[in-house]
C-alpha positions as CSV (number, residue, x, y, z in Angstrom):
1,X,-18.4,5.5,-1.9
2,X,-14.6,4.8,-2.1
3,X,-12.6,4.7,1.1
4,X,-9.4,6.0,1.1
5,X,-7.5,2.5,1.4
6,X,-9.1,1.1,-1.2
7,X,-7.4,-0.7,-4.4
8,X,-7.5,1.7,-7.4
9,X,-9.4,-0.1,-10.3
10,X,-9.0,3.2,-12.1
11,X,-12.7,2.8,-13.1
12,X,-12.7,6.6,-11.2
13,X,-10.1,8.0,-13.3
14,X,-10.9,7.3,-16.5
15,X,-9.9,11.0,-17.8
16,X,-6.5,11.2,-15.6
17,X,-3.7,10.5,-17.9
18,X,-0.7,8.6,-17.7
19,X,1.1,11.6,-17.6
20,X,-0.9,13.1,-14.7
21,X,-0.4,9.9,-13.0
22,X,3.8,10.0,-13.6
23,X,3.8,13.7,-12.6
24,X,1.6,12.8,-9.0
25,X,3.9,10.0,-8.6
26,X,6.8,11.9,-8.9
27,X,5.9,14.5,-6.4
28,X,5.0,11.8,-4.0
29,X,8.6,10.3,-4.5
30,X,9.8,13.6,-3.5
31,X,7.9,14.1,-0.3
32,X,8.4,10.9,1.0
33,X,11.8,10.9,0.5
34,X,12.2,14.3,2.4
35,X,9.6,12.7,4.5
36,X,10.7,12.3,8.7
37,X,8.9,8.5,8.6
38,X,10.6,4.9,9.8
39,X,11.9,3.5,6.3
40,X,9.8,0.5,6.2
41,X,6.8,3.0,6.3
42,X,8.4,4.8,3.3
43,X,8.5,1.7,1.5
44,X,5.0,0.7,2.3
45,X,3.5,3.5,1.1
46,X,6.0,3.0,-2.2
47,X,4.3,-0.2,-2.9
48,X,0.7,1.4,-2.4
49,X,0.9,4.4,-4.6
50,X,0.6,2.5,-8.0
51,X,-3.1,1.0,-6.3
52,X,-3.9,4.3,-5.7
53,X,-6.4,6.6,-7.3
54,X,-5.6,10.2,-8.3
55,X,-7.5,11.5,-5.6
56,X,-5.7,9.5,-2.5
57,X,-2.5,10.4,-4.3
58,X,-3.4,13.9,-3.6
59,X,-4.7,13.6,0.1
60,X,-1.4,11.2,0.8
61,X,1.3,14.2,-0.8
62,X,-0.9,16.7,1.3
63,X,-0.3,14.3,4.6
64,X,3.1,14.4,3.2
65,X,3.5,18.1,3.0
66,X,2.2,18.5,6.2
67,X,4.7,16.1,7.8
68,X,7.6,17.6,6.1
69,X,6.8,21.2,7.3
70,X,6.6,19.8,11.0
71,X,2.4,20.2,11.7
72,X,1.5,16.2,10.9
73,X,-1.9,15.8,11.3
74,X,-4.8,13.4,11.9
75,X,-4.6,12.7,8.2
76,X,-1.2,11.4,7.6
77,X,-1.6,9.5,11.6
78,X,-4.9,8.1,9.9
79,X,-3.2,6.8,6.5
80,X,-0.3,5.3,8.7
81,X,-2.6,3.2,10.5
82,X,-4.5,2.5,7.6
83,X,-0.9,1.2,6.2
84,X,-0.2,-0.9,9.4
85,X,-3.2,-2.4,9.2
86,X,-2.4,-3.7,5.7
87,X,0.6,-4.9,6.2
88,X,-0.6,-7.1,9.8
89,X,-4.1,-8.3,7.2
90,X,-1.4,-9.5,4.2
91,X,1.1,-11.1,6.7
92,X,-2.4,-13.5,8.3
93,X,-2.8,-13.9,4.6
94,X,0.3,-14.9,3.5
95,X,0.9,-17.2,6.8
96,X,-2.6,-18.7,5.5
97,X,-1.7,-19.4,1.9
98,X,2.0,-20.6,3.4
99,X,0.1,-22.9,5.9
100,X,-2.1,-24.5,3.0
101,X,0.7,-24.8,0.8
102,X,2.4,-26.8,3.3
103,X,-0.1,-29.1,4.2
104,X,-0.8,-30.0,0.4
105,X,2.8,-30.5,-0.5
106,X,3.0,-32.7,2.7
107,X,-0.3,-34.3,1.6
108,X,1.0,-34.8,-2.0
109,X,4.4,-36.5,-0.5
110,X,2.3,-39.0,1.8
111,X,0.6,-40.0,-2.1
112,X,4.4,-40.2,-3.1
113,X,5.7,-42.5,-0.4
114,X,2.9,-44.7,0.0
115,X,2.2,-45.0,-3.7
């Protein structure tokens, strides 16, 4: 079973529509911008919402919704972390690739100079 951080491959929602998806998108636009979260978090979640599936849209507008009318609960706490967690496993990811990256372009200089 699907977690609810997990990629949307759409494979799910095969009979949600385009529109469906627009309309759900639009609503979570809405409540995050009304939203009382740290703007980076906003713009976390922003760049999640179009790996989401139709069904984590939901759950994340009701979070939403529940933050906006002041009674946050363990949901929206949960996705936050969830979100925090994604951000510190891309940033060891993107050090990695940087770090490899690095060491073949210094590799590929050594070929240069000595060659």
């Amino acid at each position: 079973m699907q977690d609810d951080l997990t990629p949307n491959t759409q494979s799910n929602d095969t009979e949600v529509t385009d529109e469906q998806f627009t309309k759900v998108g639009e609503r979570l636009a809405y409540l995050l911008a009304a939203a009382s979260l740290p703007e980076d978090v906003k713009d976390a979640w922003v760049a999640l919402v179009p790996e989401m599936t139709i069904e984590q849209m939901d759950r994340f507008a009701k979070a939403l919704e529940e933050n906006i009318a002041g009674t946050e609960g363990p949901e929206l706490e949960r996705l936050t972390q969830g979100i925090k967690e994604a951000k510190e496993v891309d940033e060891r990811e993107t050090k990695a690739i940087m770090a490899k990256a690095n060491a073949s372009l210094e590799e590929i200089e050594k070929m240069i100079s000595e060659g």
